[in-house]
Backbone as JSON Lines, residues from 0, in Angstrom:
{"i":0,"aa":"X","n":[0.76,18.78,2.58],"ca":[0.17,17.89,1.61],"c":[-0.43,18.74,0.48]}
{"i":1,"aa":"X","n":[-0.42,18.22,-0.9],"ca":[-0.52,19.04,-1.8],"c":[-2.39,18.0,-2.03]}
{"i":2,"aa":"X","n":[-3.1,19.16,-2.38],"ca":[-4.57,18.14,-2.81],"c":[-5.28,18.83,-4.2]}
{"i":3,"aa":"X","n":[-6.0,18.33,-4.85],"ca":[-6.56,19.3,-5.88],"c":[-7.89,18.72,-5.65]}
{"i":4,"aa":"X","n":[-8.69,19.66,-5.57],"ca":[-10.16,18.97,-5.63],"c":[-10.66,19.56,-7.05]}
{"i":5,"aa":"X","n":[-10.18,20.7,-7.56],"ca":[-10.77,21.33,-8.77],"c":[-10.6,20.34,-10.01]}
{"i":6,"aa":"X","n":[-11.47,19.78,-10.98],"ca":[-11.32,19.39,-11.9],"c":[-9.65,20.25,-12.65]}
{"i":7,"aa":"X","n":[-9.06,19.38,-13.28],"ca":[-7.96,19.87,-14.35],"c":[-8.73,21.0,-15.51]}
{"i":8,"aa":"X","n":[-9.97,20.45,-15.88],"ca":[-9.67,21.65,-17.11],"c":[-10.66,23.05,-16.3]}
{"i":9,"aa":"X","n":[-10.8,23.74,-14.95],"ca":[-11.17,25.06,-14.12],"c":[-10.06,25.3,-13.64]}
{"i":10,"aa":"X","n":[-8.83,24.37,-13.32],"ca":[-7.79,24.77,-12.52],"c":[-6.79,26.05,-13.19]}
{"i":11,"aa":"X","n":[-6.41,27.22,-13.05],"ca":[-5.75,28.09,-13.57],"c":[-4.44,27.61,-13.6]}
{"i":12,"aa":"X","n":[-2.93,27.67,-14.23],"ca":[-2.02,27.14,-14.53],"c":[-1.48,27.11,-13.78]}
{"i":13,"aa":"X","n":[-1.43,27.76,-12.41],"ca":[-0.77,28.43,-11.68],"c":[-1.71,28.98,-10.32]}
{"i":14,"aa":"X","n":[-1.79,28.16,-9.43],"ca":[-2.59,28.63,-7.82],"c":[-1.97,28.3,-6.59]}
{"i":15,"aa":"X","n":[-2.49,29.31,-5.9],"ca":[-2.51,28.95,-4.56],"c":[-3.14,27.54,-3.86]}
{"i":16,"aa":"X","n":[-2.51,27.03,-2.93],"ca":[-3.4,26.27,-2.15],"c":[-2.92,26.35,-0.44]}
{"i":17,"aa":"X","n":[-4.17,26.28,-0.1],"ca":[-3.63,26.63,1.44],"c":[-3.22,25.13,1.83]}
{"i":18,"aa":"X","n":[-2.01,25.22,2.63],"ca":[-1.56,24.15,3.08],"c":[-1.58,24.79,4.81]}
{"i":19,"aa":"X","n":[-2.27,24.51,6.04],"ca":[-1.96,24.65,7.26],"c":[-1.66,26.46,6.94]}
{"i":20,"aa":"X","n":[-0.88,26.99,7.94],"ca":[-0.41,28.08,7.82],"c":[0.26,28.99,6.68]}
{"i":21,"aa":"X","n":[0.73,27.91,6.05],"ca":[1.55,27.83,4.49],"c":[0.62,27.91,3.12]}
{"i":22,"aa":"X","n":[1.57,28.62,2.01],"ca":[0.91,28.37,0.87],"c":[1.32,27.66,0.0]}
{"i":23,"aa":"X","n":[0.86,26.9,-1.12],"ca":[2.13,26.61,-1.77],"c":[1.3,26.75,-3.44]}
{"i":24,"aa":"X","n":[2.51,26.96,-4.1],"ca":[2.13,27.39,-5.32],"c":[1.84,25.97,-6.26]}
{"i":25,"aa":"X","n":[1.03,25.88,-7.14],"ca":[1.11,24.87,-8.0],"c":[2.08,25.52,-9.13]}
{"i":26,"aa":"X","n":[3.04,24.02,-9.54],"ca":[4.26,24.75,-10.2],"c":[4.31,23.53,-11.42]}
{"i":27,"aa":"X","n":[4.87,23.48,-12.42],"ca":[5.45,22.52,-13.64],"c":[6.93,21.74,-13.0]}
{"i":28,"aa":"X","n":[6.89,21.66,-11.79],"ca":[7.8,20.98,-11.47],"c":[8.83,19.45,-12.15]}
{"i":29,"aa":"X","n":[7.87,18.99,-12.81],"ca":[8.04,17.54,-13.67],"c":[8.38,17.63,-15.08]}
{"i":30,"aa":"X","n":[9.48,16.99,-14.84],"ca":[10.31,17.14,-16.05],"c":[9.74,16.15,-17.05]}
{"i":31,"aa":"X","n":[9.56,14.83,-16.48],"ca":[9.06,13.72,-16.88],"c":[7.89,13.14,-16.16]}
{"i":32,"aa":"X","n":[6.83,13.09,-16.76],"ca":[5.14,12.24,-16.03],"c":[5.43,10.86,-16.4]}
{"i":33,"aa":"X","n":[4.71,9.82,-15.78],"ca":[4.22,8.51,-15.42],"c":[3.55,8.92,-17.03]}
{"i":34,"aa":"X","n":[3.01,7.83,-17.64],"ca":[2.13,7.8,-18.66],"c":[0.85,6.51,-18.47]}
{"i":35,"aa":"X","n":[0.03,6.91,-18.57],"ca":[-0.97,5.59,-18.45],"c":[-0.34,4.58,-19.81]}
{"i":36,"aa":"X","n":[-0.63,3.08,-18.8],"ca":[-0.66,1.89,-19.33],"c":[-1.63,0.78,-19.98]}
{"i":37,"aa":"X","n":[-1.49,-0.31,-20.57],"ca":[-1.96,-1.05,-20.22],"c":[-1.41,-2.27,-20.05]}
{"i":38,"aa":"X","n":[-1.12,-3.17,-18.77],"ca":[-0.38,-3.81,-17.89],"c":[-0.6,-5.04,-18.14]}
{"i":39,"aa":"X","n":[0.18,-6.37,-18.95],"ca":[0.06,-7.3,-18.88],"c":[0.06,-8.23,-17.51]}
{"i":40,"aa":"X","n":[-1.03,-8.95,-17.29],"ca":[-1.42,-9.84,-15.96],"c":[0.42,-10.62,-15.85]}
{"i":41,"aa":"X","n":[0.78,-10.56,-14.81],"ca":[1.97,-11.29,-13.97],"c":[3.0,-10.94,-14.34]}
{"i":42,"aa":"X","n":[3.25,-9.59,-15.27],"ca":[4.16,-9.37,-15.48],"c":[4.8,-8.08,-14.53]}
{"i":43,"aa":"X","n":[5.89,-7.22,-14.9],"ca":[6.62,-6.25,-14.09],"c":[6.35,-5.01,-15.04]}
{"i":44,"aa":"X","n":[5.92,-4.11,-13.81],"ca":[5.52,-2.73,-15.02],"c":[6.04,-1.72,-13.96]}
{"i":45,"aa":"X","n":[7.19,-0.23,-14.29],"ca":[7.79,0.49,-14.0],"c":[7.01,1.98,-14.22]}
{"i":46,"aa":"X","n":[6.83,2.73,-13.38],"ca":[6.58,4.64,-14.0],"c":[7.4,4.98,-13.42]}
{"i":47,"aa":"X","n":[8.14,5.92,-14.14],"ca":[9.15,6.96,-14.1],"c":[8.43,8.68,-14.13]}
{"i":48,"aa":"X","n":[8.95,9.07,-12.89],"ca":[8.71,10.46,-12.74],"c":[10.03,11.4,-11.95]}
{"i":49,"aa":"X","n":[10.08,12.31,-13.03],"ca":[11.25,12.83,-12.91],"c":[11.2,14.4,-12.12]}
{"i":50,"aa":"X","n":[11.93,15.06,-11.74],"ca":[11.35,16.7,-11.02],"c":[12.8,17.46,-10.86]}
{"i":51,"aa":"X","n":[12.71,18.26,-11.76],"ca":[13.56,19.47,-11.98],"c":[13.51,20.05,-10.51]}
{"i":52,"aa":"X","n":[14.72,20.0,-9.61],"ca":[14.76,20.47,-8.45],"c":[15.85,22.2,-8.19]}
{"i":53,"aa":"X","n":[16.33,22.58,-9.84],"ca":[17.59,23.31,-9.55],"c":[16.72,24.65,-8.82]}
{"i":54,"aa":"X","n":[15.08,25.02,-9.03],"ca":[14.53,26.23,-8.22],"c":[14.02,25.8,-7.15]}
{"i":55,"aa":"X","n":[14.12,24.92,-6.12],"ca":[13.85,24.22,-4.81],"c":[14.54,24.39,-3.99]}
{"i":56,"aa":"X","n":[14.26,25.42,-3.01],"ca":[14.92,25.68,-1.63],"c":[15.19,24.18,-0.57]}
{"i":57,"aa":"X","n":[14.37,23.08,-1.25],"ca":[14.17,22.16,-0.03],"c":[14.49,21.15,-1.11]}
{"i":58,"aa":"X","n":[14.45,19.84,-0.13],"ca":[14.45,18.26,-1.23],"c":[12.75,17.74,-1.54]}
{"i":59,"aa":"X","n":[12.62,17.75,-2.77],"ca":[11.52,17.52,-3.02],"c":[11.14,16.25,-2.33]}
{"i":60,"aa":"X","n":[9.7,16.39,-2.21],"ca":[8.88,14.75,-1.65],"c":[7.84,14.3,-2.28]}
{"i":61,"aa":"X","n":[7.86,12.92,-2.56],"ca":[7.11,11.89,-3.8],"c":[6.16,11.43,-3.09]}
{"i":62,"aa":"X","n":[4.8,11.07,-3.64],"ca":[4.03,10.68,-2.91],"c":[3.07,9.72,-4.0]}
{"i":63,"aa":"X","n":[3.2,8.62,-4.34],"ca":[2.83,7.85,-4.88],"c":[0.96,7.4,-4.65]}
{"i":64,"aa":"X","n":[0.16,7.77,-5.16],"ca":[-1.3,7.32,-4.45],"c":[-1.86,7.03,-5.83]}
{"i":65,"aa":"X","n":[-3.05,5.95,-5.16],"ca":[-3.8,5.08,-6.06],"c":[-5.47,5.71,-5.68]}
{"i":66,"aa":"X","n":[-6.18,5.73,-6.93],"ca":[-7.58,6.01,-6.57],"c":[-7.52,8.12,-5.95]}
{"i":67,"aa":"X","n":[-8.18,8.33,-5.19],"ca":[-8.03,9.76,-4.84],"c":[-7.29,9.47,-3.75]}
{"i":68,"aa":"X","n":[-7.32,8.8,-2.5],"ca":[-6.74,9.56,-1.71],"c":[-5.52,7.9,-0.78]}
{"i":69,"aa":"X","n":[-5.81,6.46,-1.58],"ca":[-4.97,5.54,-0.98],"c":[-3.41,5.57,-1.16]}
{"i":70,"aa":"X","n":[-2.45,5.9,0.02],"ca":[-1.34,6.31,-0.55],"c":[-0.2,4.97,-0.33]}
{"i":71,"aa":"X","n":[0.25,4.55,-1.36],"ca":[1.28,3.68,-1.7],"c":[2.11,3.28,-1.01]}
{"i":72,"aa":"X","n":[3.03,4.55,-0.51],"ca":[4.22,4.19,-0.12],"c":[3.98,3.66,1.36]}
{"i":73,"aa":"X","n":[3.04,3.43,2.0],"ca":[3.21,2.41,3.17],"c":[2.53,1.03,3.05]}
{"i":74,"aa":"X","n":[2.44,1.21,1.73],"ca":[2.36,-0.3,0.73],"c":[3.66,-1.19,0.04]}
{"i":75,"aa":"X","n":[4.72,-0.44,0.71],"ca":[5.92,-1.08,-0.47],"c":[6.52,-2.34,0.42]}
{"i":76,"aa":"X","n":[6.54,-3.14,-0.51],"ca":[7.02,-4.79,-0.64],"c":[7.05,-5.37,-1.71]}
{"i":77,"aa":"X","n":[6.64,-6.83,-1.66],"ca":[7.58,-7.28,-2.33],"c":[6.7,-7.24,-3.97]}
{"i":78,"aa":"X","n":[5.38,-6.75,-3.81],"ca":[4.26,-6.05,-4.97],"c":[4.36,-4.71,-5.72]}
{"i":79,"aa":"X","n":[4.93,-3.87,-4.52],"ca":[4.89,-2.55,-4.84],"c":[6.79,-1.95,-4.41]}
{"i":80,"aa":"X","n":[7.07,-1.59,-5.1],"ca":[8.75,-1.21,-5.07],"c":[9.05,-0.01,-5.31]}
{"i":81,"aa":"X","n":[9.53,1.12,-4.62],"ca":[10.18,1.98,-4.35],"c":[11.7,2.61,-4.84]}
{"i":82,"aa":"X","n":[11.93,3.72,-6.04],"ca":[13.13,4.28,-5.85],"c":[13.67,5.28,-5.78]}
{"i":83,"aa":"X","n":[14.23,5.96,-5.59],"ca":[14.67,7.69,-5.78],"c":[16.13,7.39,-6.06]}
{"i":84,"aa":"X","n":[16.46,8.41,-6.57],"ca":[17.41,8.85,-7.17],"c":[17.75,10.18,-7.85]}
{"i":85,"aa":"X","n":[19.34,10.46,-7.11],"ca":[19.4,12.03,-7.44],"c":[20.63,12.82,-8.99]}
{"i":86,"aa":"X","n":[20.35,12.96,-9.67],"ca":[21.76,13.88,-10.82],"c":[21.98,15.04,-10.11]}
{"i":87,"aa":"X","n":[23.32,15.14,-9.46],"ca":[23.64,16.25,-9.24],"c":[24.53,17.56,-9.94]}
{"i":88,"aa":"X","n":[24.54,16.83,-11.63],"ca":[24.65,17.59,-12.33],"c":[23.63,18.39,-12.86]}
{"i":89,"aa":"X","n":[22.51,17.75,-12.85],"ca":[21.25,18.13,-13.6],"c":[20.27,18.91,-12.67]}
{"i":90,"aa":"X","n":[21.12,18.64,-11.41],"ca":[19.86,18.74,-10.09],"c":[18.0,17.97,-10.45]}
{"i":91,"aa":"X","n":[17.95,16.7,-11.1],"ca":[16.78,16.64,-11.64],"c":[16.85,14.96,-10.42]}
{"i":92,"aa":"X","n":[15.8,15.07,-10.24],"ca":[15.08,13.75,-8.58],"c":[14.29,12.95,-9.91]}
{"i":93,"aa":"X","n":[14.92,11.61,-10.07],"ca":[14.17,10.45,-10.76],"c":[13.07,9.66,-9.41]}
{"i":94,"aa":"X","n":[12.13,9.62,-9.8],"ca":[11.23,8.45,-9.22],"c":[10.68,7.26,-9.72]}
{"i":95,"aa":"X","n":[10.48,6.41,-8.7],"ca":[10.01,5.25,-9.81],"c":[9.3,4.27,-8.71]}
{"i":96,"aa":"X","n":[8.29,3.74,-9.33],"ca":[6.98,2.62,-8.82],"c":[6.99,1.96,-10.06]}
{"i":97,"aa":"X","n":[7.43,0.85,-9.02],"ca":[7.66,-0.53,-10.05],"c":[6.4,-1.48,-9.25]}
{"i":98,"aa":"X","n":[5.59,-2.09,-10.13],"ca":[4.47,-3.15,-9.47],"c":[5.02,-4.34,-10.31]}
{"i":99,"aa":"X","n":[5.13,-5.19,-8.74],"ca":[5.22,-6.64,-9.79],"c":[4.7,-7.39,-9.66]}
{"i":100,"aa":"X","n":[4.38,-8.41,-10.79],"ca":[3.92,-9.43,-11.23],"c":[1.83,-8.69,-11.08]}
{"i":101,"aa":"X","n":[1.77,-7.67,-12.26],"ca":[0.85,-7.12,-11.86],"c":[-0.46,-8.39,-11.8]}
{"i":102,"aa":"X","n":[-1.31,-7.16,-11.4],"ca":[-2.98,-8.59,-10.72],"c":[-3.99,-7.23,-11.38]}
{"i":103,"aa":"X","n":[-5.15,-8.43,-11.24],"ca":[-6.29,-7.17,-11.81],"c":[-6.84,-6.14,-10.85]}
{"i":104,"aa":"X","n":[-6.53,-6.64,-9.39],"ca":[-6.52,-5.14,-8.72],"c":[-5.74,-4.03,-9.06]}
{"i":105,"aa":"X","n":[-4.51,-4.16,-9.29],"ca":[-3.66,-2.93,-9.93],"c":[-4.84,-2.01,-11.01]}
{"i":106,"aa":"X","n":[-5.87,-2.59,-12.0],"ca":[-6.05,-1.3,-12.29],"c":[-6.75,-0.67,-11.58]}
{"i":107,"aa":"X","n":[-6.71,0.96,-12.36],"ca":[-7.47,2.0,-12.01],"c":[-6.5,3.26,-12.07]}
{"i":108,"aa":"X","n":[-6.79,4.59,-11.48],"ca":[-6.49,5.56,-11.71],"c":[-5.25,5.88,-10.22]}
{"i":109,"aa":"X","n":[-4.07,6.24,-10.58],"ca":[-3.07,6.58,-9.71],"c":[-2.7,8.19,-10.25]}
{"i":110,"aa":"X","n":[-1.98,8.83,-8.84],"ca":[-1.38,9.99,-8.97],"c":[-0.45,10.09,-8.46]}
{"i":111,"aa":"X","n":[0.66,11.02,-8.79],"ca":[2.13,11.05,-8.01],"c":[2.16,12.9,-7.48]}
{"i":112,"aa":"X","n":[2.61,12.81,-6.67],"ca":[2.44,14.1,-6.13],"c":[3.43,14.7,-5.44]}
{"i":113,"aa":"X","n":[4.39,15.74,-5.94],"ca":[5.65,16.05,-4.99],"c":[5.46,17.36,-4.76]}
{"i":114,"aa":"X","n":[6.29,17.49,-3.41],"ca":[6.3,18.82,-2.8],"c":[7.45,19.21,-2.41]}
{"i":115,"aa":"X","n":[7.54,20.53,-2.67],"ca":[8.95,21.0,-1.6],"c":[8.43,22.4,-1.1]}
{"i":116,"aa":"X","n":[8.64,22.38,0.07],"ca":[8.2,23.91,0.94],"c":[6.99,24.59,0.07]}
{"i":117,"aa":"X","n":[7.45,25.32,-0.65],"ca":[6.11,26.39,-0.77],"c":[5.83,25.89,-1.95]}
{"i":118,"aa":"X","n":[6.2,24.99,-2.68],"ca":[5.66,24.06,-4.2],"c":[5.55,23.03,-4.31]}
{"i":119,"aa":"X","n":[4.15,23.09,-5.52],"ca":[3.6,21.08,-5.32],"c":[3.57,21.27,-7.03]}
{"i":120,"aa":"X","n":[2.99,19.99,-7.4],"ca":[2.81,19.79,-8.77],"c":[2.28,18.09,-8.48]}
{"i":121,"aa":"X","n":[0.83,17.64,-9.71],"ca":[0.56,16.77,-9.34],"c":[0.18,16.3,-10.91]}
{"i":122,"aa":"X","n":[0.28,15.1,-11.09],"ca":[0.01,14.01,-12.27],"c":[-0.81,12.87,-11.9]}
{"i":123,"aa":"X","n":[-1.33,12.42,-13.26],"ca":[-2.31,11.41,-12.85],"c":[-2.04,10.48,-14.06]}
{"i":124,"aa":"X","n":[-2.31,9.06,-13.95],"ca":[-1.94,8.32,-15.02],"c":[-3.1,6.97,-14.71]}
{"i":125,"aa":"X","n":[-3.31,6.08,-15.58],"ca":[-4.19,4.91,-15.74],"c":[-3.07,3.72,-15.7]}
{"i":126,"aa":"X","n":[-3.62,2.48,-14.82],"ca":[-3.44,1.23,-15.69],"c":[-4.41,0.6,-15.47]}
{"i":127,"aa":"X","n":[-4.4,0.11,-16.8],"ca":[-5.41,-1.25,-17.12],"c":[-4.52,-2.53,-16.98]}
{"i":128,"aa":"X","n":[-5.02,-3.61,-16.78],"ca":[-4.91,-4.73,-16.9],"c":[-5.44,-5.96,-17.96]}
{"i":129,"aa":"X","n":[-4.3,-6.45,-18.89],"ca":[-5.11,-7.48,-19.81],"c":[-4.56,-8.96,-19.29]}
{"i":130,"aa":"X","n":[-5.11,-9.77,-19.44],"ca":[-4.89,-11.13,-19.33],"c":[-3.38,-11.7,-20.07]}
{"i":131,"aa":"X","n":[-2.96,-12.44,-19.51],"ca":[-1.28,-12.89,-20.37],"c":[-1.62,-13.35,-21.88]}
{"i":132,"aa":"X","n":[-0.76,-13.03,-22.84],"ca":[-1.17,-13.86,-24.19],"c":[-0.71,-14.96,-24.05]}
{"i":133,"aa":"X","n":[-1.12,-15.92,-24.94],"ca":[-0.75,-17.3,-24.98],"c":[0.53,-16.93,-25.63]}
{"i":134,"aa":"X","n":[1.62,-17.96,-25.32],"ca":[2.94,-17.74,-25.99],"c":[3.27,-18.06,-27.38]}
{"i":135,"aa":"X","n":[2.98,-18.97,-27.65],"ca":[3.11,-19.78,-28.38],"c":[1.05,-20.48,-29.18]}
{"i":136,"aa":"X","n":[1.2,-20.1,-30.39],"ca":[0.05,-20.4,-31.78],"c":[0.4,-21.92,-31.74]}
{"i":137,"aa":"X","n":[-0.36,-22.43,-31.5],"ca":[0.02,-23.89,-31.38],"c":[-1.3,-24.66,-33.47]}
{"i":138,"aa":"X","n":[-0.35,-25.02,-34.21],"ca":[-0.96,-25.17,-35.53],"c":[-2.16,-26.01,-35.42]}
{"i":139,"aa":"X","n":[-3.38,-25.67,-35.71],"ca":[-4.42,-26.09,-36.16],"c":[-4.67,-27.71,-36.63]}
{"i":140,"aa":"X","n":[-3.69,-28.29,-37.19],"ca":[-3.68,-29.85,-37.64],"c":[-2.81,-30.64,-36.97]}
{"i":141,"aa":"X","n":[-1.92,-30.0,-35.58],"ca":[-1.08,-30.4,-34.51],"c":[-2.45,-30.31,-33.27]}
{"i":142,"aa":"X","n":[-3.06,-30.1,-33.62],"ca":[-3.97,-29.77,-32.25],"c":[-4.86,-31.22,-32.59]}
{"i":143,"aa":"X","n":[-5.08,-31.81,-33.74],"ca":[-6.03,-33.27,-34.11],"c":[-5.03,-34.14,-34.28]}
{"i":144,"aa":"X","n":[-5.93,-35.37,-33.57],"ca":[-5.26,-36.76,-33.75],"c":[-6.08,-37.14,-34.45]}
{"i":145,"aa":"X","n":[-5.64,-38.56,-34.87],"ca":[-6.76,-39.62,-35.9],"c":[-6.48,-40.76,-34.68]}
{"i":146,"aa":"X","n":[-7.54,-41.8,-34.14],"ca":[-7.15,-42.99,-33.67],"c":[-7.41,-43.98,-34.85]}
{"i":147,"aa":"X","n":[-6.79,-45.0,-34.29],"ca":[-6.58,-45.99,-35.04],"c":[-5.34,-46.12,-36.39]}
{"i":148,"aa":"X","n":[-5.31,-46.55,-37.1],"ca":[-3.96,-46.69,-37.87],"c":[-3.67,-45.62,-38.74]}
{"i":149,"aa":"X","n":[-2.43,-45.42,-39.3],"ca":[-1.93,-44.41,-39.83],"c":[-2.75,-43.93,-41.2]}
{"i":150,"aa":"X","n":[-3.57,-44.54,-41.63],"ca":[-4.17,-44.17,-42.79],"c":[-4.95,-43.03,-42.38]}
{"i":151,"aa":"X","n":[-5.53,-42.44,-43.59],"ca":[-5.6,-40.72,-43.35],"c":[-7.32,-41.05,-43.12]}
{"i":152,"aa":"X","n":[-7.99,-41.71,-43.79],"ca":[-9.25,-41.96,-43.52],"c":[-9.68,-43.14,-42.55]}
{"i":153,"aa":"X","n":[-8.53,-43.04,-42.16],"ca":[-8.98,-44.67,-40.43],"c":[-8.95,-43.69,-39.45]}
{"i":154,"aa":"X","n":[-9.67,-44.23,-38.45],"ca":[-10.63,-43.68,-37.35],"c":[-11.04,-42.54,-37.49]}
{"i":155,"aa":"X","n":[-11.14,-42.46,-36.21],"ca":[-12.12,-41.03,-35.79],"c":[-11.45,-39.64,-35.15]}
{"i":156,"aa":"X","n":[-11.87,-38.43,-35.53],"ca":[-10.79,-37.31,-34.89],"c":[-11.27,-37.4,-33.3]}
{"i":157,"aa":"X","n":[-9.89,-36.79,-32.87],"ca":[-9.98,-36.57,-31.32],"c":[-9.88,-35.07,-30.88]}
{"i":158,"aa":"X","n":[-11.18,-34.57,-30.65],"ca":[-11.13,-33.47,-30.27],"c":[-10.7,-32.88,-28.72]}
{"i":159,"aa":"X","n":[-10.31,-34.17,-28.15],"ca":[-9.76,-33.67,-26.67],"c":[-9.12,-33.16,-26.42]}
{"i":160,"aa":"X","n":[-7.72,-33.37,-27.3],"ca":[-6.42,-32.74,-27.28],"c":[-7.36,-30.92,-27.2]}
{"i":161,"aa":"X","n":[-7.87,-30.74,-28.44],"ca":[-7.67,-29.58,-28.56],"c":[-8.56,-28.74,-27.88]}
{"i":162,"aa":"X","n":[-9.58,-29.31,-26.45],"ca":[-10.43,-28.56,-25.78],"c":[-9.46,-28.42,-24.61]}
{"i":163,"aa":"X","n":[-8.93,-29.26,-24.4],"ca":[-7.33,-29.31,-23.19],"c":[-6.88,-28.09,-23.17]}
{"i":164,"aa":"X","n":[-6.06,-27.74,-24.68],"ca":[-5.25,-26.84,-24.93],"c":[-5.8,-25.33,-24.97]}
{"i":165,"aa":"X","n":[-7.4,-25.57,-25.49],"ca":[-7.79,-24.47,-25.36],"c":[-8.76,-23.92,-24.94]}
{"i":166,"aa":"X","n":[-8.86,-23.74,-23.58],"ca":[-9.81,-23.32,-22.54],"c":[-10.53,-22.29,-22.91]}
{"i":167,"aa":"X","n":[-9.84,-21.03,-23.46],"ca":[-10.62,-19.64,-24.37],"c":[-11.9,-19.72,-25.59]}
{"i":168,"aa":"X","n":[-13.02,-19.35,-24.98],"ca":[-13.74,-19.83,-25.98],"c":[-14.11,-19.52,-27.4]}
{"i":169,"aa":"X","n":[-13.17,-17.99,-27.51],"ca":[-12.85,-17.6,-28.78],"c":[-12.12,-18.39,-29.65]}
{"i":170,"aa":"X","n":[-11.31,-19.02,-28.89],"ca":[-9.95,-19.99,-29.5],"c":[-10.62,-20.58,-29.92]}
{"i":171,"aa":"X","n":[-11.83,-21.4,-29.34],"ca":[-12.2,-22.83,-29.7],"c":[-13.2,-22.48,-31.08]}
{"i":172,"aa":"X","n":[-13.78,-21.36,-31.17],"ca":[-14.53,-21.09,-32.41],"c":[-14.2,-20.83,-33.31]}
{"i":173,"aa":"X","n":[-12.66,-20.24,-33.29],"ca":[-12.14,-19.63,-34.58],"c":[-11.46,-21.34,-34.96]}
{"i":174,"aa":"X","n":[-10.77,-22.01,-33.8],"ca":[-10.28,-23.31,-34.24],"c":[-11.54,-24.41,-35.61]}
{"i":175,"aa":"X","n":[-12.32,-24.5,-34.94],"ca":[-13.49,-25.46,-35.19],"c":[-14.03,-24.74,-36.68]}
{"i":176,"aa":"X","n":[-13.86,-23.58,-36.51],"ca":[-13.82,-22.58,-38.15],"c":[-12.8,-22.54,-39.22]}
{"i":177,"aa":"X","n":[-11.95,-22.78,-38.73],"ca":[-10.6,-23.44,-39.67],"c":[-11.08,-24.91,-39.78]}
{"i":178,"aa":"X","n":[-11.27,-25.79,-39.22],"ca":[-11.33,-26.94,-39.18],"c":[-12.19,-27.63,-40.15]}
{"i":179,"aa":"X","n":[-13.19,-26.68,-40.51],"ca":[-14.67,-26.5,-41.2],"c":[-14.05,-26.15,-42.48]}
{"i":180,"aa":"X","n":[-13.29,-25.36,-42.59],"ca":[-12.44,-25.1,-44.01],"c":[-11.73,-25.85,-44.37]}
{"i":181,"aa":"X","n":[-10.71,-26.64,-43.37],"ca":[-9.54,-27.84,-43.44],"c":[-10.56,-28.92,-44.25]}
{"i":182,"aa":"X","n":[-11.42,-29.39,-43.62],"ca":[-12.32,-30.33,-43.92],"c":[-13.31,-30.38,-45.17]}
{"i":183,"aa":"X","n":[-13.33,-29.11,-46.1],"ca":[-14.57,-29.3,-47.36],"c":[-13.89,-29.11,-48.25]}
C-alpha cells in the first residue's frame, strides 16, 4: 500500500517509503490526473486517470479512495462504477470512476493511488456539489394571471401560479423586482 502522510509541498520529488519488507519509490507514474470538479446534483460525472506502464516490471494497481483513508472500490455499484483499460501500443493503463446520479454526499476530497512492485504515485482531486439548474427561464408576464375578464385592468393578479413555480427564494425576489418595474 502506497500512503503519504507528509504534506505535498515537504515531500521531496522523489522518496522512499517503507512498504512491509519492501521499498517503493514515489515515481510520476501518471500520464493523466483526475482534475477537481464541480458536480451537478443527479447528474453522471467521470475521472479519468491514466499511468504510463512501459517502465513497470508488474501490472499496475488503482486504488480509488475518498476522504484519507475510505477506499471505493468495495463500494462499486450501481452509484459508484469501475473501469480499466489497457493500449498495448502505448503500454499506458486508462482508469476511470464514474459516480452516478451524483448526491451531496459525493463531495469532498478523493485520491487515486497506483502501485506496481517497487513504485507508487498518488493524486488528489475535489468535488463539490451544486444543486440542478432550473431548465428552462420561465417569462416573467407568463408566470401572472388576471382573473376575471379579458380586459387588461379587470380583476386582480394571481400570484399563486408564480409561488408554485418558484420555490427558490432568490427567484421570488428578483421576480417581484421585475414585476415592480413591469408595473410603474
Amino acid at each position: 500500500m502506497c500512503c503519504f502522510n507528509r504534506p505535498k509541498s515537504s515531500r521531496p520529488a522523489a522518496f522512499m517509503i517503507a512498504l512491509g519488507p519492501q521499498l517503493s519509490e514515489l515515481t510520476g507514474l501518471f500520464v493523466e490526473k483526475p482534475e477537481s470538479v464541480t458536480a451537478t446534483k443527479g447528474k453522471d460525472i467521470t475521472f479519468v486517470a491514466k499511468v504510463d506502464s512501459s517502465n513497470l516490471t508488474k501490472r499496475p494497481v488503482m486504488k480509488w479512495l475518498k476522504g484519507k483513508w475510505l477506499d471505493l472500490g468495495s463500494k462499486a455499484g450501481k452509484h459508484l462504477q469501475f473501469k480499466e483499460s489497457y493500449d498495448r501500443n502505448t503500454k499506458i493503463y486508462t482508469y476511470e470512476m464514474s459516480i452516478i446520479k451524483v448526491v451531496d454526499g459525493d463531495a469532498g476530497g478523493y485520491r487515486c493511488e497506483v502501485t506496481s512492485k517497487d513504485k507508487c504515485d498518488s493524486c488528489t482531486f475535489e468535488v463539490s456539489v451544486q444543486a440542478a439548474q432550473e431548465d428552462q427561464q420561465d417569462n416573467i408576464l407568463e408566470a401572472f394571471k388576471r382573473s376575471g375578464d379579458a380586459d387588461e385592468d379587470a380583476g386582480e393578479l394571481d400570484f399563486s401560479a408564480l409561488l408554485k413555480k418558484r420555490q427558490d427564494h432568490s427567484h421570488f425576489q428578483r421576480n417581484i423586482f421585475h414585476l415592480h418595474l413591469l408595473l410603474s
